[in-house]
BALUM-745744 format. One record per atom (N, C-alpha, C, O): atom name; x negated, y negated, z negated; residue number from 1. Coordinates in Angstrom, 2 decimals. Each point is the difference from the previous one (the first is absolute). Layout:
# BALUM-745744
- site, px, py, pz, pos
- CA, X, Y, Z, NUM
...
# end
This chain:
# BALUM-745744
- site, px, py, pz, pos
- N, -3.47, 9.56, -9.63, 1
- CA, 1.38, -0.15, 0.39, 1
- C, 0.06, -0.08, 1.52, 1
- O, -0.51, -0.96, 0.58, 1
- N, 0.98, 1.74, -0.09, 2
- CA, 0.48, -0.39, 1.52, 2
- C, 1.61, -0.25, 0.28, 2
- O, 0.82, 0.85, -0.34, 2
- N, -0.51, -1.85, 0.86, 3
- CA, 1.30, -0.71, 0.46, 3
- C, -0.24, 0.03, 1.38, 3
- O, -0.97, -0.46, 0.61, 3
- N, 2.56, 1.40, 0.08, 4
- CA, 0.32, 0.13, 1.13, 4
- C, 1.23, -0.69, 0.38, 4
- O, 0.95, -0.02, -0.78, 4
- N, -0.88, -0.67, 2.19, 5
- CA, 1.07, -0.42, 0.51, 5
- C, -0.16, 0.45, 1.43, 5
- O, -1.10, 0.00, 0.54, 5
- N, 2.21, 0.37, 0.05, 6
- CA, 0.23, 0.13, 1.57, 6
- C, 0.98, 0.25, 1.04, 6
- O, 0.89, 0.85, -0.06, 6
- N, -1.08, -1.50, 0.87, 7
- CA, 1.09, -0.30, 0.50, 7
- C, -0.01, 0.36, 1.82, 7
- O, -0.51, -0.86, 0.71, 7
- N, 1.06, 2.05, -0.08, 8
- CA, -0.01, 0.10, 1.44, 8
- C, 0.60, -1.02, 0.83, 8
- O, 1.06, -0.58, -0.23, 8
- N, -1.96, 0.39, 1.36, 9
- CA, 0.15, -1.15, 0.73, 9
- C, 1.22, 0.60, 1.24, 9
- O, 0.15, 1.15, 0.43, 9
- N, 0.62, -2.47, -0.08, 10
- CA, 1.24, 0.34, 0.79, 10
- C, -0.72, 0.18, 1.51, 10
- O, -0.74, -0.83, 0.54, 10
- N, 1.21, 2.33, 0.07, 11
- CA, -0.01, 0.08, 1.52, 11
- C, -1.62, 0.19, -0.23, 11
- O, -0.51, -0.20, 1.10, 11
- N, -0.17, 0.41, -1.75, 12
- CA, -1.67, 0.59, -0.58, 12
- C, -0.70, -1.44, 0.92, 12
- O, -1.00, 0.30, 0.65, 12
- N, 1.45, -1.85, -0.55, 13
- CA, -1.42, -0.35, 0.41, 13
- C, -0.65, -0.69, -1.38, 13
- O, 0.49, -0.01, -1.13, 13
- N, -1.60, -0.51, 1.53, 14
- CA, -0.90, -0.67, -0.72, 14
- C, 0.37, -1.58, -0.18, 14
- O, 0.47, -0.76, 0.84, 14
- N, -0.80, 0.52, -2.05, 15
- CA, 0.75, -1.33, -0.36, 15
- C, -1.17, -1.09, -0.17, 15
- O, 0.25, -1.11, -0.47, 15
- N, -1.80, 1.57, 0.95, 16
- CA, -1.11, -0.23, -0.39, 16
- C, -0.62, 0.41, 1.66, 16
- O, 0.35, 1.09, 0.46, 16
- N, -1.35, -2.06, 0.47, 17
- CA, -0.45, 1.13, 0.51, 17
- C, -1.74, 0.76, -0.79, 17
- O, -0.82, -0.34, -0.85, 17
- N, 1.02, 1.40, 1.71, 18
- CA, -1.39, 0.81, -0.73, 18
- C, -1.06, -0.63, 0.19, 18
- O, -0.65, 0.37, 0.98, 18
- N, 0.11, -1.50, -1.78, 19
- CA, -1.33, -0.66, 0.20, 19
- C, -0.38, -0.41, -1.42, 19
- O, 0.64, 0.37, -0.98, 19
- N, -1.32, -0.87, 0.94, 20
- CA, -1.05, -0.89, -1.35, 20
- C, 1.10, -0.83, -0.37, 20
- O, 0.62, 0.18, -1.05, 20
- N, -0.26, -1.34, 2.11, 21
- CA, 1.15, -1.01, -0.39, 21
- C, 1.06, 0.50, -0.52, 21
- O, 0.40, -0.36, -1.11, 21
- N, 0.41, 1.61, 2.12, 22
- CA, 1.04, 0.33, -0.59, 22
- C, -0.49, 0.69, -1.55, 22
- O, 0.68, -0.16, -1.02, 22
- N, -1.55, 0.70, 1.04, 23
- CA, -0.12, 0.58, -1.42, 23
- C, 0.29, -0.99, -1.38, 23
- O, 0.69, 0.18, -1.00, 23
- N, -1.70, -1.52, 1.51, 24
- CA, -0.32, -1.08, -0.76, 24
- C, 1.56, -0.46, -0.10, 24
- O, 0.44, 0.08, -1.15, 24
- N, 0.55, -0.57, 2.21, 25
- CA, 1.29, -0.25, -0.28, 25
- C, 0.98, 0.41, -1.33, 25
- O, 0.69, -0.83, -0.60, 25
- N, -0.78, 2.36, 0.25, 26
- CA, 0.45, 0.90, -0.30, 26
- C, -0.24, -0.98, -1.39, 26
- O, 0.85, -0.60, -0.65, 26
- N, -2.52, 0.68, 0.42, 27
- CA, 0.16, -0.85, -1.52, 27
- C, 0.21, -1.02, -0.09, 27
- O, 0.39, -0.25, -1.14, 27
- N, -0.42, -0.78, 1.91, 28
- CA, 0.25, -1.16, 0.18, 28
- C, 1.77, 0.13, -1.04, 28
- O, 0.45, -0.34, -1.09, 28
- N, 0.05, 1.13, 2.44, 29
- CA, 1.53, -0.14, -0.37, 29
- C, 0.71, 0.74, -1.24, 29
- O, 1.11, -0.33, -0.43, 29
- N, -1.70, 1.11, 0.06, 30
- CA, 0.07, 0.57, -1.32, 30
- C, 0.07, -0.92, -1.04, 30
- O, 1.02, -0.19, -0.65, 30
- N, -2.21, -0.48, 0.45, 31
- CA, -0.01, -0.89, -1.07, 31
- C, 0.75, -1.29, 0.46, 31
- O, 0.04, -0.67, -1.03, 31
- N, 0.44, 0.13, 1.78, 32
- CA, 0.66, -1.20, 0.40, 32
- C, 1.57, 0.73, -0.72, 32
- O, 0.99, -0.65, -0.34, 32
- N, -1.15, 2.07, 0.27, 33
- CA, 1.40, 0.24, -0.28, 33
- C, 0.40, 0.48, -1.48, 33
- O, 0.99, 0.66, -0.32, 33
- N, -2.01, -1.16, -0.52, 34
- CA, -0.42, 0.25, -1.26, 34
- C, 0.48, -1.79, -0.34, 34
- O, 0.68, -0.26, -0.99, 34
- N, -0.99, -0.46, 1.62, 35
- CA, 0.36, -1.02, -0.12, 35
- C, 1.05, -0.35, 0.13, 35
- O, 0.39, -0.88, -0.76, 35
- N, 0.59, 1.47, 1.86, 36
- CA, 1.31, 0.26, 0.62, 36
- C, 0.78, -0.05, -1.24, 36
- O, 0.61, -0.94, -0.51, 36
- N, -0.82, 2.47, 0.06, 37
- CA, 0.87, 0.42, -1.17, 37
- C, 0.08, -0.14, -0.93, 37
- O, 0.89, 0.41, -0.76, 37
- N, -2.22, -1.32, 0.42, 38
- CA, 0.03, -1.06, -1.16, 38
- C, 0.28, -1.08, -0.25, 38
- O, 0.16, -0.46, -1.13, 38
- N, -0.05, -0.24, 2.40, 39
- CA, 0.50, -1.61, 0.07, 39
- C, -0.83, -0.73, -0.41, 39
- O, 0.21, -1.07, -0.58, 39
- N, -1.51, 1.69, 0.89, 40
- CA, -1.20, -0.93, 0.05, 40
- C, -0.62, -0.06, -1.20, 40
- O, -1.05, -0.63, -0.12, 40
- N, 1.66, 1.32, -0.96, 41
- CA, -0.56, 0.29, -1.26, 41
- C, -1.35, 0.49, 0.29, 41
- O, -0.97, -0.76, 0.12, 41
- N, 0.92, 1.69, -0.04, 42
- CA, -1.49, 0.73, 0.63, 42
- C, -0.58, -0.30, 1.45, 42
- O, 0.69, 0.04, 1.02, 42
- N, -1.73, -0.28, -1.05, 43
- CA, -0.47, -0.52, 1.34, 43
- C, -1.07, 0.56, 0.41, 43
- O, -0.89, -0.21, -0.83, 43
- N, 0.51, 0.85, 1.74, 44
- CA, -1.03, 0.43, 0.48, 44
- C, -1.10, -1.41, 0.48, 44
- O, 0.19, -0.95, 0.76, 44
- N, -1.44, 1.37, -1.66, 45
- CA, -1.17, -1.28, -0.07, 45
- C, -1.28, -0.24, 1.02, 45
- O, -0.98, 0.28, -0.68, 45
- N, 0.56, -0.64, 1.91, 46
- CA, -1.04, 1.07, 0.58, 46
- C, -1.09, -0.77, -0.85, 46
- O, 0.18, -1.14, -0.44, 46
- N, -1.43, 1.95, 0.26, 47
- CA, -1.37, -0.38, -0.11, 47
- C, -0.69, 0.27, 0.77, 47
- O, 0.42, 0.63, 0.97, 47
- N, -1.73, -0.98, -1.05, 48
- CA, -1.13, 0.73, 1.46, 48
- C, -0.40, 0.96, -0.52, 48
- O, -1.18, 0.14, 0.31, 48
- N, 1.67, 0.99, -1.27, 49
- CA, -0.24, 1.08, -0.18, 49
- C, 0.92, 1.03, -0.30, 49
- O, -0.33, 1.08, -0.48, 49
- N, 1.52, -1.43, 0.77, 50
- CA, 1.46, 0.73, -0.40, 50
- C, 0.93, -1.46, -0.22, 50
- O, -0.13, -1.22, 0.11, 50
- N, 1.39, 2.51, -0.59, 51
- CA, 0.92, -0.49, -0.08, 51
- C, 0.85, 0.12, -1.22, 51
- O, 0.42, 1.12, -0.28, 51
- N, -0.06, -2.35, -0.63, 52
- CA, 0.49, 0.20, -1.46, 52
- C, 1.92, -0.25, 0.72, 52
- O, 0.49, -0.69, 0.90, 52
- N, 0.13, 1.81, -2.02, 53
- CA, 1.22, -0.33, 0.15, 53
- C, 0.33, -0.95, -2.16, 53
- O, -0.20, 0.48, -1.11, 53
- N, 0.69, -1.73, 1.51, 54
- CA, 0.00, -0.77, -1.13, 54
- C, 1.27, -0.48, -0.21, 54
- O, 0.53, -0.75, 0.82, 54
- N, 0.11, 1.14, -1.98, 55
- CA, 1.22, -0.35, -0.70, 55
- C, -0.65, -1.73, -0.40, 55
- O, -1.10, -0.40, -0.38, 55
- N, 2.45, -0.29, 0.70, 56
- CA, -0.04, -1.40, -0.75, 56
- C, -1.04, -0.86, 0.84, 56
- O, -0.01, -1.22, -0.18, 56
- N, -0.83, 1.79, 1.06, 57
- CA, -1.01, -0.87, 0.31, 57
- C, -1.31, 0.33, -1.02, 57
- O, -1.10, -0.43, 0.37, 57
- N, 1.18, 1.04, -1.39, 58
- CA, -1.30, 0.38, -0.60, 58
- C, -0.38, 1.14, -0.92, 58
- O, -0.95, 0.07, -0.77, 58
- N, 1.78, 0.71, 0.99, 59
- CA, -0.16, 1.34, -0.82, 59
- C, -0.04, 1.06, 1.08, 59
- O, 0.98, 0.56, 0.49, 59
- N, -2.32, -0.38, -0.20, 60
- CA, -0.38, 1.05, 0.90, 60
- C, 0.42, 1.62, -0.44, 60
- O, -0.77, 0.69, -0.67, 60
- N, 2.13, -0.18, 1.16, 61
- CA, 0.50, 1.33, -0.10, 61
- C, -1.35, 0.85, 0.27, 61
- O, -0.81, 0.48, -0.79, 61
- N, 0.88, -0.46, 2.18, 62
- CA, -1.13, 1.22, 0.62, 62
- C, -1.06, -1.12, 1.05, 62
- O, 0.27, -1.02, 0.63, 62
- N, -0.96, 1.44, -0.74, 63
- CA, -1.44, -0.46, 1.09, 63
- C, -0.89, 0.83, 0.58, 63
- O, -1.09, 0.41, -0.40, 63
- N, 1.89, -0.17, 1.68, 64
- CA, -0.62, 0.72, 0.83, 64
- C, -0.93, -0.21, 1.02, 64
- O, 0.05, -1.08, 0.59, 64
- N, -0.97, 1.96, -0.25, 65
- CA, -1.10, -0.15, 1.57, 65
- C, 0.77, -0.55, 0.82, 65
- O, 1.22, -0.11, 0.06, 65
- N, -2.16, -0.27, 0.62, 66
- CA, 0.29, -0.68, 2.17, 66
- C, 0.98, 1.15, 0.03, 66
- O, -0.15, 1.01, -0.68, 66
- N, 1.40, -1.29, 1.70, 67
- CA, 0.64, 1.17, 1.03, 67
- C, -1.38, 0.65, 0.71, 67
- O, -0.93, -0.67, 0.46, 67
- N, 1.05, 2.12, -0.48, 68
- CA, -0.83, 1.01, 0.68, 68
- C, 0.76, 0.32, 0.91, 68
- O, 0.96, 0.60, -0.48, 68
- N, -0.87, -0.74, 2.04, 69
- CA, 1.05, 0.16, 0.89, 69
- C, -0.61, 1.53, 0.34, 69
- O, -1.20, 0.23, -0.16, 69
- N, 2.23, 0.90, 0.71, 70
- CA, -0.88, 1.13, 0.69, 70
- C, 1.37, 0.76, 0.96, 70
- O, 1.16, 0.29, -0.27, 70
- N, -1.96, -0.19, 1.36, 71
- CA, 0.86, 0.63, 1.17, 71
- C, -0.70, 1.37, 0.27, 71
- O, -1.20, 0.23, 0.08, 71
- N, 2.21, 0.56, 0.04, 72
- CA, -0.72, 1.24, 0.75, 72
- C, 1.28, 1.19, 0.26, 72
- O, 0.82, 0.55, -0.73, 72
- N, -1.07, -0.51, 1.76, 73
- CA, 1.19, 0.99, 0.80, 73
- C, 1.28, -0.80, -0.35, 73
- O, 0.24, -1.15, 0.36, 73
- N, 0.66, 2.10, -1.24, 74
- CA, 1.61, -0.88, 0.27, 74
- C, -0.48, -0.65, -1.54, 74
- O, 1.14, -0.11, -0.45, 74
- N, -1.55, -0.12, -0.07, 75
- CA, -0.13, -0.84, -1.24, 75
- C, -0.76, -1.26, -0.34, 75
- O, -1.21, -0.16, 0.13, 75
- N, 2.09, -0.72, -0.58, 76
- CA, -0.21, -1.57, 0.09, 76
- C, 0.22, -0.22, -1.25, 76
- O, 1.10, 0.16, -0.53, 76
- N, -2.71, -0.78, -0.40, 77
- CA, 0.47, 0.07, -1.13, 77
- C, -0.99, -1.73, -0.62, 77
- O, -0.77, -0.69, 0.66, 77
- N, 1.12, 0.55, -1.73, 78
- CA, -0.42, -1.38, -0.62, 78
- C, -0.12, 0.30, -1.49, 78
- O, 1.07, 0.01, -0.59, 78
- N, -2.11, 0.21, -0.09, 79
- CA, -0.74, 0.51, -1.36, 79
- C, -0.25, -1.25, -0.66, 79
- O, -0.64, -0.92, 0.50, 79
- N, 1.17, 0.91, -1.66, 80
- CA, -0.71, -1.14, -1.22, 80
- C, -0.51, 0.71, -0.81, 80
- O, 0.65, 1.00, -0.32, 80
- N, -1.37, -1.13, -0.04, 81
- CA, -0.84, 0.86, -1.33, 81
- C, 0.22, -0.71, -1.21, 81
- O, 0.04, -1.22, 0.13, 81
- N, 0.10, 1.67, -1.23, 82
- CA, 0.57, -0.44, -1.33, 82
- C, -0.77, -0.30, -0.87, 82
- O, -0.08, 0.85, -0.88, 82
- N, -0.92, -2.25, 0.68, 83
- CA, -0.50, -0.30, -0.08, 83
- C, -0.17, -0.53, -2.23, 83
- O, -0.90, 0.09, -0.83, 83
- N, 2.23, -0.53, 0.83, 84
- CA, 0.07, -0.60, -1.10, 84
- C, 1.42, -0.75, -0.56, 84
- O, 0.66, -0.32, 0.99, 84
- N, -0.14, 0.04, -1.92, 85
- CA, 1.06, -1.36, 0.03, 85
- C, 0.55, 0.64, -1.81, 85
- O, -0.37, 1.06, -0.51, 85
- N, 1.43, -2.21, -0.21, 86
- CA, 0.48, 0.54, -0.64, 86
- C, 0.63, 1.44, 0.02, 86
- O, -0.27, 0.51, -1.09, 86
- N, 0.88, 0.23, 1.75, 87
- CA, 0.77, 0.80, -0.23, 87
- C, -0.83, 1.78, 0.75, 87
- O, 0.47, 1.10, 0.30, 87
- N, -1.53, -1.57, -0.29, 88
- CA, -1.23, 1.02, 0.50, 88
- C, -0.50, 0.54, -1.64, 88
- O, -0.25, -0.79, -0.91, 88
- N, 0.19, 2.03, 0.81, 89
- CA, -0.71, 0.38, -1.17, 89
- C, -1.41, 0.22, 0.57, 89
- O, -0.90, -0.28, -0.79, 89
- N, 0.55, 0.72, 1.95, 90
- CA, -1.23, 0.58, 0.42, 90
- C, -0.14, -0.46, 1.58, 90
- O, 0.69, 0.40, 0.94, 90
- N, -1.64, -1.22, -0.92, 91
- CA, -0.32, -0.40, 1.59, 91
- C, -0.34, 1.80, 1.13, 91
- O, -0.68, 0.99, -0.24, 91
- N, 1.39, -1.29, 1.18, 92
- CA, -0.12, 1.33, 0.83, 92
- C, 1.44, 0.11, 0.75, 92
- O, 0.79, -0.94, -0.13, 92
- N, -0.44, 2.06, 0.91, 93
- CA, 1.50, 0.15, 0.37, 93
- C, -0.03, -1.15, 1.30, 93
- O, -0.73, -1.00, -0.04, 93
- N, 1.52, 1.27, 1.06, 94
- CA, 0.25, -0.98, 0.87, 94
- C, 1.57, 0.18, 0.45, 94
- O, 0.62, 1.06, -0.10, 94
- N, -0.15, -2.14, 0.54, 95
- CA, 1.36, -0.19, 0.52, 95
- C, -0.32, 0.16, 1.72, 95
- O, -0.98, -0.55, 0.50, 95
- N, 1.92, 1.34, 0.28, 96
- CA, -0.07, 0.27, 1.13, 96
- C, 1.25, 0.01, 0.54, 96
- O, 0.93, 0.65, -0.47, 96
- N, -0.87, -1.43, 1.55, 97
- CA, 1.03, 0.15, 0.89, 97
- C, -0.28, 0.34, 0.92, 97
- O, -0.93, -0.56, 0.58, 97
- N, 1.75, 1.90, 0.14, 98
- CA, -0.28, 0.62, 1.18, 98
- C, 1.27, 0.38, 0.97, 98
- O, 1.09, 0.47, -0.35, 98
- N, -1.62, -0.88, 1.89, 99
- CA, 0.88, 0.26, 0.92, 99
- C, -0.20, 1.16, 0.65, 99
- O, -0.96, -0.05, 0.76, 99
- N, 1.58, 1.17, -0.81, 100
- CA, -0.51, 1.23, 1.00, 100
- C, 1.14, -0.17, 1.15, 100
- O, 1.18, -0.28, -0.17, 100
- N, -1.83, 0.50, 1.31, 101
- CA, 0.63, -0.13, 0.89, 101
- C, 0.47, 1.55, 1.02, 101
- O, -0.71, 1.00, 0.10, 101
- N, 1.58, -1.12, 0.31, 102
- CA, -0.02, 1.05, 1.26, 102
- C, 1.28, 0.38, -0.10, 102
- O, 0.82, -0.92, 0.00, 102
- N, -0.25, 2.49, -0.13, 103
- CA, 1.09, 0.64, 0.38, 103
- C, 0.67, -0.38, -1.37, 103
- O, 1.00, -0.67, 0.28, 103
- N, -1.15, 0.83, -1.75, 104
- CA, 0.38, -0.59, -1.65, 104
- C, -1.09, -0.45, -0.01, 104
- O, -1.13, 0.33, -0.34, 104
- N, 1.90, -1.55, 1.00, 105
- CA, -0.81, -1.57, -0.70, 105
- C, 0.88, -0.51, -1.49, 105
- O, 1.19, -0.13, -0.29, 105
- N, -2.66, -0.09, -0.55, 106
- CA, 0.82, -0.81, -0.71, 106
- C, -1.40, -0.83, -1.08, 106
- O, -1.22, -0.01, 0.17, 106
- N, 2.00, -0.54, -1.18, 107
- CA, -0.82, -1.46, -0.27, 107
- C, -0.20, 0.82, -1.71, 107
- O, 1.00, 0.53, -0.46, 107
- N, -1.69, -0.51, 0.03, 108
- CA, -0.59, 0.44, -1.40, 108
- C, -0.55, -1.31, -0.83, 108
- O, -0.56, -0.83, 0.71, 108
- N, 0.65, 0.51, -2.26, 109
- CA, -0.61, -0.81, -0.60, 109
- C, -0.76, 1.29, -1.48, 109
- O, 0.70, 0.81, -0.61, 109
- N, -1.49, -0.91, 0.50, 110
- CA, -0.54, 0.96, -0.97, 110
- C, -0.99, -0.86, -0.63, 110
- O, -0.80, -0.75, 0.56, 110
- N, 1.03, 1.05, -2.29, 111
- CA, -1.06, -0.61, -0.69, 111
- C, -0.88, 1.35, -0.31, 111
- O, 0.61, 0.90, -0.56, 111
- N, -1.84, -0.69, 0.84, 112
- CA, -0.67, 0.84, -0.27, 112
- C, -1.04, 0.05, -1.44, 112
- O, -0.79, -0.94, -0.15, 112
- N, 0.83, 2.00, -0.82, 113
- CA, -1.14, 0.36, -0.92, 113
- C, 0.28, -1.59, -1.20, 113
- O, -0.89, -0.34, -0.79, 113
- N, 1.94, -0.26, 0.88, 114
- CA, 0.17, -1.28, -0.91, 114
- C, -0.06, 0.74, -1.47, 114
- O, 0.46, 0.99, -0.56, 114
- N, -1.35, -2.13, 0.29, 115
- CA, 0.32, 0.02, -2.03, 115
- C, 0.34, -1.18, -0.56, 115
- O, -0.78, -0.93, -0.23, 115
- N, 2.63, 0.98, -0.11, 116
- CA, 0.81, -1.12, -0.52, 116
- C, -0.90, -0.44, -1.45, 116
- O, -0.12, 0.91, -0.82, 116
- N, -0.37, -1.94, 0.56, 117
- CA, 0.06, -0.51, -1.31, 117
- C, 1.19, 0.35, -0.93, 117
- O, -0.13, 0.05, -1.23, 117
- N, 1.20, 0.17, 1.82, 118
- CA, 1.05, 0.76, -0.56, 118
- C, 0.33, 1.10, -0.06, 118
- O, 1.15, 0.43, -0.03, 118
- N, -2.34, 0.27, 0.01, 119
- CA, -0.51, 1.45, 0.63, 119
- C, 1.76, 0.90, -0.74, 119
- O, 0.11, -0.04, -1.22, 119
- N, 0.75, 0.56, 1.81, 120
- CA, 1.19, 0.85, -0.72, 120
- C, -0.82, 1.23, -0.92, 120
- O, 0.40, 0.04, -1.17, 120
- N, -1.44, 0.92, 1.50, 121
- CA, -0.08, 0.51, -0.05, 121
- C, -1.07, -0.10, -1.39, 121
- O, -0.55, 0.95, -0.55, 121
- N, 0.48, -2.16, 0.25, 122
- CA, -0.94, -0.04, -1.38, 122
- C, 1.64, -0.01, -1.63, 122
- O, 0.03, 0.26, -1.20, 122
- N, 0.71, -0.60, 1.98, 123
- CA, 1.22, 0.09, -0.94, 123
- C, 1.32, -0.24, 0.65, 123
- O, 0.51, -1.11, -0.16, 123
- N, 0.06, 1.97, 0.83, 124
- CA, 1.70, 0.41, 0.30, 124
- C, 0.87, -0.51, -0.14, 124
- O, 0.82, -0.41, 0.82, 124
- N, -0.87, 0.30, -2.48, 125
- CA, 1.01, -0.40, -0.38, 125
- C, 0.03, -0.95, -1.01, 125
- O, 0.82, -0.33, -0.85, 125
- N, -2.00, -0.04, 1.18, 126
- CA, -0.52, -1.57, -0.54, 126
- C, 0.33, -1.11, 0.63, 126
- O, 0.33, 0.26, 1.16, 126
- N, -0.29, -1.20, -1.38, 127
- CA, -0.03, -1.77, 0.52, 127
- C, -0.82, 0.70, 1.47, 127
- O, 0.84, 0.36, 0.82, 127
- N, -2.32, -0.10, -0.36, 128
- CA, -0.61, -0.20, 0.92, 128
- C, 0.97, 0.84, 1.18, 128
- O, 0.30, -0.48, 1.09, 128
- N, 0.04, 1.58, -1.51, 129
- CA, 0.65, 1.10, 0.87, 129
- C, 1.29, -0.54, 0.66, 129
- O, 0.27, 0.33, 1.15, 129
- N, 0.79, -1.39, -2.07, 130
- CA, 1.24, -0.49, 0.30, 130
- C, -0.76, -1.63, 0.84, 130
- O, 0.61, -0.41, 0.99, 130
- N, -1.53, -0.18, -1.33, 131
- CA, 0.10, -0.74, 1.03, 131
- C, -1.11, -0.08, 1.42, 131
- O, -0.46, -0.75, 0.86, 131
- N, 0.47, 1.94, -1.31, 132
- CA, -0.70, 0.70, 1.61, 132
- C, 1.20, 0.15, 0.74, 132
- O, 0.40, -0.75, 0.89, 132
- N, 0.25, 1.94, -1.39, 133
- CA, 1.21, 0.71, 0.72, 133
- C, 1.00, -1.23, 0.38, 133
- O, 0.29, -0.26, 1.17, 133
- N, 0.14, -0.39, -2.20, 134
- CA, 0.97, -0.85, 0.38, 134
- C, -0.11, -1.31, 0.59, 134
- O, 0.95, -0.77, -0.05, 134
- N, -2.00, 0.47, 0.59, 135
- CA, -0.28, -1.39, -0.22, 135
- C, -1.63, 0.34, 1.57, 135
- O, 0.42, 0.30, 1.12, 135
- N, -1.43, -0.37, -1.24, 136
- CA, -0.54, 0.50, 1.26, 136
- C, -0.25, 1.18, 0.72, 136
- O, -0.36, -0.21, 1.16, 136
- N, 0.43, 1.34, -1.50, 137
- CA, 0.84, 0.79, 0.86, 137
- C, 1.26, -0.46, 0.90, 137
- O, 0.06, -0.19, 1.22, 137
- N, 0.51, 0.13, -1.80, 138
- CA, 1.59, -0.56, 0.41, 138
- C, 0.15, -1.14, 1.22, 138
- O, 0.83, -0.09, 0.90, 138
- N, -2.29, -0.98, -1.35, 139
- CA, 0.02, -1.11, 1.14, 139
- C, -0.87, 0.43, 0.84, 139
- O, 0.18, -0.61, 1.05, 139
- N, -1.11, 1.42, -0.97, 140
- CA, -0.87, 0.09, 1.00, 140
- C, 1.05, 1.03, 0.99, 140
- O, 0.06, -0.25, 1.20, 140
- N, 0.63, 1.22, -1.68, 141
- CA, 1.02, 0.63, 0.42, 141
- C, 0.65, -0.73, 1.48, 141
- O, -0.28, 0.16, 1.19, 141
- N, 1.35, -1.09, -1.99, 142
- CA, 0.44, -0.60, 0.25, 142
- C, -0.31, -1.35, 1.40, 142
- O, 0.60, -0.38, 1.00, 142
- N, -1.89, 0.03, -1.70, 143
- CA, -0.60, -0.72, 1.39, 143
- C, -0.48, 0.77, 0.86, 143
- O, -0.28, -0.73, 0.96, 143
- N, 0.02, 1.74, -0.73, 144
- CA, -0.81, 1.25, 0.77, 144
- C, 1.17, 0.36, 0.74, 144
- O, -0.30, -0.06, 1.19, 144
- N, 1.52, 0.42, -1.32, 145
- CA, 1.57, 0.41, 0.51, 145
- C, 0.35, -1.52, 1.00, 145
- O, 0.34, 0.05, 1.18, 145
- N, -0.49, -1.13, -1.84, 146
- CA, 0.19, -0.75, 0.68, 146
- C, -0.63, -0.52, 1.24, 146
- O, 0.41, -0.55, 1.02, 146
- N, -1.74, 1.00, -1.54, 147
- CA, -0.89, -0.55, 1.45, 147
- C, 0.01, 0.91, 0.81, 147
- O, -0.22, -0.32, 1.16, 147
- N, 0.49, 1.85, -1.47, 148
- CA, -0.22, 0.81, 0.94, 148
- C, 1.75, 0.10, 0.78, 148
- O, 0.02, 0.51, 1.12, 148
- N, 1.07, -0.91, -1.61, 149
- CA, 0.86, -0.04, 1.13, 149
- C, 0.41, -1.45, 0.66, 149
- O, 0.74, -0.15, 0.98, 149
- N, -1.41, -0.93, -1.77, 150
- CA, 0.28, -0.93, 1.18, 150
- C, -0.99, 0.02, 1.02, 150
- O, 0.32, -0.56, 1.05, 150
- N, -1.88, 1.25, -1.13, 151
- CA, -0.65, 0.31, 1.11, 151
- C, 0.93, 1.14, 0.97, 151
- O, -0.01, 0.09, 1.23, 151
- N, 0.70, 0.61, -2.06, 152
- CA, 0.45, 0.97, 0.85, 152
- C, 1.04, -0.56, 1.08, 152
- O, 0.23, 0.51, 1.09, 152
- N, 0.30, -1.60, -1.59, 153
- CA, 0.96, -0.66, 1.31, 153
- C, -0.69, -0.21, 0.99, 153
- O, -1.06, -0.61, -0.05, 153
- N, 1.72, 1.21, 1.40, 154
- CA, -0.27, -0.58, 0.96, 154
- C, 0.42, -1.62, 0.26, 154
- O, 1.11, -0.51, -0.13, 154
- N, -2.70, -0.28, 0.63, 155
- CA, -0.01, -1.39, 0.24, 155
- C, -0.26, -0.78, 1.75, 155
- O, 0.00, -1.23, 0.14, 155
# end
């Protein structure tokens, strides 16, 4: 499954600068905004080996690698690798948020190569397919739109 969000940045600057930190920011603030739009329901967890995002305080959704920060030319980016959690059918896939910068600047959130435990595609029009589609699809959507235009305000 790949999930795209994106959003062009106002007047093309960078809302991040191009470094390790700014990269690292990028996830920082991502998941703080997973928390945002949940009202703290879900919380991003750190460990010394990643980072769990956890409904309730103990039902680990997804558990992902360390942030992988990477800069190079106009692109500023922050990689979790998809490690594990309830709603993972298959460890692999990473979540990426990326800033490209320059003349169309703009801010990207992409889940890459994911396999939902709710995989749609093992049944459509089954239970798994409707609460993929309706239900996380829909929120990762949704928080991905959100983080990428309140980064987009100029601050």
């Amino acid at each position: 499954m790949d999930v795209t969000a994106e959003q062009p940045l106002a007047g093309g600057s960078a809302i991040v600068d191009g470094t390790e930190a700014g990269a690292s920011r990028l996830g920082t603030e991502y998941l703080a905004e997973i928390g945002r739009v949940t009202r703290g329901l879900i919380k991003p967890r750190t460990r010394t080996d990643g980072v769990d995002l956890v409904l309730g305080g103990r039902l680990i959704l997804f558990a992902f690698g360390p942030p992988e920060a990477r800069v190079g030319g106009d692109r500023t980016e922050c990689r979790f690798e998809i490690r594990g959690g309830i709603l993972v059918g298959r460890e692999g896939g990473s979540l990426v948020i990326t800033q490209h910068s320059g003349s169309a600047s703009e801010l990207i959130v992409e889940v890459d190569e994911y396999v939902p435990r709710l995989d749609p595609t093992l049944s459509r029009r089954g239970v798994r397919g409707f609460l993929y589609s309706q239900l996380q699809e829909r929120a990762h959507g949704a928080i991905s739109r959100r983080f990428v235009e309140r980064m987009a305000v100029p601050r």
